[in-house]
BALOBA-1460 file (C-alpha; in Angstrom, 3 decimals):
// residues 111
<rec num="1" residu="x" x="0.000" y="0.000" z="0.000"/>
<rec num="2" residu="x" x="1.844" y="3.434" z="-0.781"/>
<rec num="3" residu="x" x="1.511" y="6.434" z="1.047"/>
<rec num="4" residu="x" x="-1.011" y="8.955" z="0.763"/>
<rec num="5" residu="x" x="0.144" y="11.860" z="-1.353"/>
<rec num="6" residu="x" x="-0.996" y="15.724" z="-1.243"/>
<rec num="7" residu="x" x="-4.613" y="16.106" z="-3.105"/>
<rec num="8" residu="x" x="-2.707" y="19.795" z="-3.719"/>
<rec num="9" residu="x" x="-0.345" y="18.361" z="-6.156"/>
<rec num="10" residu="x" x="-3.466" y="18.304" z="-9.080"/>
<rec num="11" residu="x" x="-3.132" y="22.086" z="-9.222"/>
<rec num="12" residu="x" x="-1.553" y="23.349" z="-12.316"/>
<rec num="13" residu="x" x="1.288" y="25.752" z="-11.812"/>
<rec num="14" residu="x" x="1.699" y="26.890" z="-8.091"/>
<rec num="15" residu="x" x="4.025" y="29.566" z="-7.235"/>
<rec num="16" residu="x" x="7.389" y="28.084" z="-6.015"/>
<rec num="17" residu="x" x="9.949" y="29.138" z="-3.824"/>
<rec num="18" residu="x" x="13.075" y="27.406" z="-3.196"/>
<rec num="19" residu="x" x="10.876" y="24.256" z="-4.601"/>
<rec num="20" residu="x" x="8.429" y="24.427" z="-2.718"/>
<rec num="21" residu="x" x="4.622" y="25.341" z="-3.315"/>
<rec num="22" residu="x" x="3.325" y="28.513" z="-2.213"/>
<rec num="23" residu="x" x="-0.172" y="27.112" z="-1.339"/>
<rec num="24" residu="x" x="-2.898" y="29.172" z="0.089"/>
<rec num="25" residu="x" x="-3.864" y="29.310" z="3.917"/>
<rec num="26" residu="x" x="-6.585" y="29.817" z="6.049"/>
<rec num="27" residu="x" x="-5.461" y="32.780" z="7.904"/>
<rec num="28" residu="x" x="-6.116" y="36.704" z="9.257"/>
<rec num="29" residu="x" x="-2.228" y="37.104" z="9.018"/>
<rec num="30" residu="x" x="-1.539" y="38.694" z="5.385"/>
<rec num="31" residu="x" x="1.532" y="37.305" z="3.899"/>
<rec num="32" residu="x" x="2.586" y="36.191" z="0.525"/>
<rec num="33" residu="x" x="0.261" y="32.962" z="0.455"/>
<rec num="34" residu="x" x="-3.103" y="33.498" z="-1.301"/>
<rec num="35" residu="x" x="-5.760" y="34.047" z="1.774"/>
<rec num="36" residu="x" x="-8.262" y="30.994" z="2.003"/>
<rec num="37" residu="x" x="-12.046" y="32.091" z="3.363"/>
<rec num="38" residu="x" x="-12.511" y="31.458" z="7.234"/>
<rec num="39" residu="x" x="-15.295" y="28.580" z="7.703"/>
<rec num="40" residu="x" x="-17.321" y="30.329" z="10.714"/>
<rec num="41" residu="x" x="-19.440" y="27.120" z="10.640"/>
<rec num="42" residu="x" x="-16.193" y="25.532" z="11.676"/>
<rec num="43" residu="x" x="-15.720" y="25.065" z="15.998"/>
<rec num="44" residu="x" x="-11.771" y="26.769" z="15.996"/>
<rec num="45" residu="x" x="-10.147" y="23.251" z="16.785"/>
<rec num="46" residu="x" x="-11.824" y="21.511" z="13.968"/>
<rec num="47" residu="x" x="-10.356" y="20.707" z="10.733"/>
<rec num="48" residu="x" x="-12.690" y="21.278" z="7.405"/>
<rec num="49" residu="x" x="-13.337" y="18.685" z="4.803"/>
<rec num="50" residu="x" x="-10.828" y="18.204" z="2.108"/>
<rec num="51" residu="x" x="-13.514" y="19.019" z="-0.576"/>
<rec num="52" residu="x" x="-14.110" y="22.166" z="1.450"/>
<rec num="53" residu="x" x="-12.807" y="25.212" z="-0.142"/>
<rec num="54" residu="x" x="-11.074" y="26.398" z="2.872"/>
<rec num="55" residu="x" x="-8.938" y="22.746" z="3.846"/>
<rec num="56" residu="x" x="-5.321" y="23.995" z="3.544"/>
<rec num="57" residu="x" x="-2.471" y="22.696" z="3.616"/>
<rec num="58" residu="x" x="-1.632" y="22.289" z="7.228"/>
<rec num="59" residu="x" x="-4.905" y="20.911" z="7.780"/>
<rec num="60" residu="x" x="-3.885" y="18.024" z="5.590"/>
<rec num="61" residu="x" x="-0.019" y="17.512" z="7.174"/>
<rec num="62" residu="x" x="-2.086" y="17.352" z="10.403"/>
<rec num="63" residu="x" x="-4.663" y="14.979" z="9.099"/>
<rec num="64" residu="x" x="-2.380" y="12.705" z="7.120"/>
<rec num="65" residu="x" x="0.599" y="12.875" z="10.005"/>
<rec num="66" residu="x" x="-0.131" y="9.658" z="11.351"/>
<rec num="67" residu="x" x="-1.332" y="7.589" z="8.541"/>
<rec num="68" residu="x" x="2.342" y="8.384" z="6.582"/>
<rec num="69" residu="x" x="4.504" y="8.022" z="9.704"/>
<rec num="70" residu="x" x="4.276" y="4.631" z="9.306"/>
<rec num="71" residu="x" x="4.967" y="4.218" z="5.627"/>
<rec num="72" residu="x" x="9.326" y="3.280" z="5.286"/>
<rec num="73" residu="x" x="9.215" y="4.900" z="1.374"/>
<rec num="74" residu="x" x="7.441" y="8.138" z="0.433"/>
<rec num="75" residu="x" x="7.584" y="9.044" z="-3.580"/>
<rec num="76" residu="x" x="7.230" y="12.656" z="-4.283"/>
<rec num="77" residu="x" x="4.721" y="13.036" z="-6.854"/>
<rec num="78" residu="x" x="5.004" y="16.896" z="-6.764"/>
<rec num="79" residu="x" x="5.869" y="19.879" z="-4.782"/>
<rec num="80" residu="x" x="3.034" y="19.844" z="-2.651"/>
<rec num="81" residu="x" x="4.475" y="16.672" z="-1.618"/>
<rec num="82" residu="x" x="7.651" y="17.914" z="-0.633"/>
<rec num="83" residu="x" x="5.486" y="20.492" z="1.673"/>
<rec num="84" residu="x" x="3.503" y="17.809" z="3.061"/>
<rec num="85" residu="x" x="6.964" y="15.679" z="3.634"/>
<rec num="86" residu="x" x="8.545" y="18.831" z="5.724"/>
<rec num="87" residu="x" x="5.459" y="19.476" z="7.531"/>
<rec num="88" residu="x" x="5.567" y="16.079" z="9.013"/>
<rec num="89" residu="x" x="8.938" y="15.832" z="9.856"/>
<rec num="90" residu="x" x="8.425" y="19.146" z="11.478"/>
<rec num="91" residu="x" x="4.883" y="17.940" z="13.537"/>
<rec num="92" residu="x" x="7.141" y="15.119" z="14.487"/>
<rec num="93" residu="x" x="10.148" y="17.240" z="16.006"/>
<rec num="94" residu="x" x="7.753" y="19.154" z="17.782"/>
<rec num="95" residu="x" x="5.925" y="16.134" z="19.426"/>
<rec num="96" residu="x" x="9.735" y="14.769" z="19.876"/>
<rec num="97" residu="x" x="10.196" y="18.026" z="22.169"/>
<rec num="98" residu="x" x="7.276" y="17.269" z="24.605"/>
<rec num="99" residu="x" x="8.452" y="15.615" z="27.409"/>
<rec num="100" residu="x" x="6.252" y="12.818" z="28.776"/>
<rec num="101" residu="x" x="6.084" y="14.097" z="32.285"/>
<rec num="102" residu="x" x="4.834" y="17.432" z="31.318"/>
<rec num="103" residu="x" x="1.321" y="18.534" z="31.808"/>
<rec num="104" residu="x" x="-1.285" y="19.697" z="28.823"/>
<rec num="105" residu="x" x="-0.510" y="22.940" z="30.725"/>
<rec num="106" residu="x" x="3.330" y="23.091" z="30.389"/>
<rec num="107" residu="x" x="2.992" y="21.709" z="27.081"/>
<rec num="108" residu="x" x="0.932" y="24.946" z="25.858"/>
<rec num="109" residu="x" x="2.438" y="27.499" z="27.511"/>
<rec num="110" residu="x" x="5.953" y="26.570" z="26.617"/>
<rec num="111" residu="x" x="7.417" y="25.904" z="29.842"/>
């Protein structure tokens, strides 16, 4: 069974920079990323659909984190897959710096 790949690799020509998609994001913060629409249906820790028009993509690193941790070989399709690739070696450092003794409380504050 191969690993799941980025559905954001079947647009045609994204922006790149250093290789790597500049892929829009559902944010107030202006930027250089195109600006996805907020989903006020949406509860603020829920992730949208991936038909929805405003799933990004670190709503699908998140949602695909722990179905492609387990997978040994990953083939890059495209260069959303090389975005999707970084994002979940970068979840996985962060979860690597949680300590197991710390609270939720620690944990969010940054102590």
């Amino acid at each position: 069974m191969p690993a799941y790949n980025s559905i954001f690799n079947a647009e045609a020509s994204p922006q790149l920079i250093g290789n790597f998609p500049l892929l829009p994001l559902r944010t107030r913060t202006r930027g250089p990323a195109y600006t996805l629409p907020l989903d006020n249906s949406l509860a603020p820790h829920l992730s949208p659909e991936p038909d929805s028009e405003s799933y990004d993509a670190l709503d699908e690193v998140l949602s695909l984190f722990r179905a492609n941790t387990f997978f040994r070989n990953f083939e890059i399709q495209g260069p959303a897959d090389r975005l999707l690739v970084y994002g979940i070696l970068w979840v996985s450092e962060c979860l690597g710096k949680v300590k197991p003794g710390y609270s939720a409380r620690c944990v969010t504050r940054g102590w």
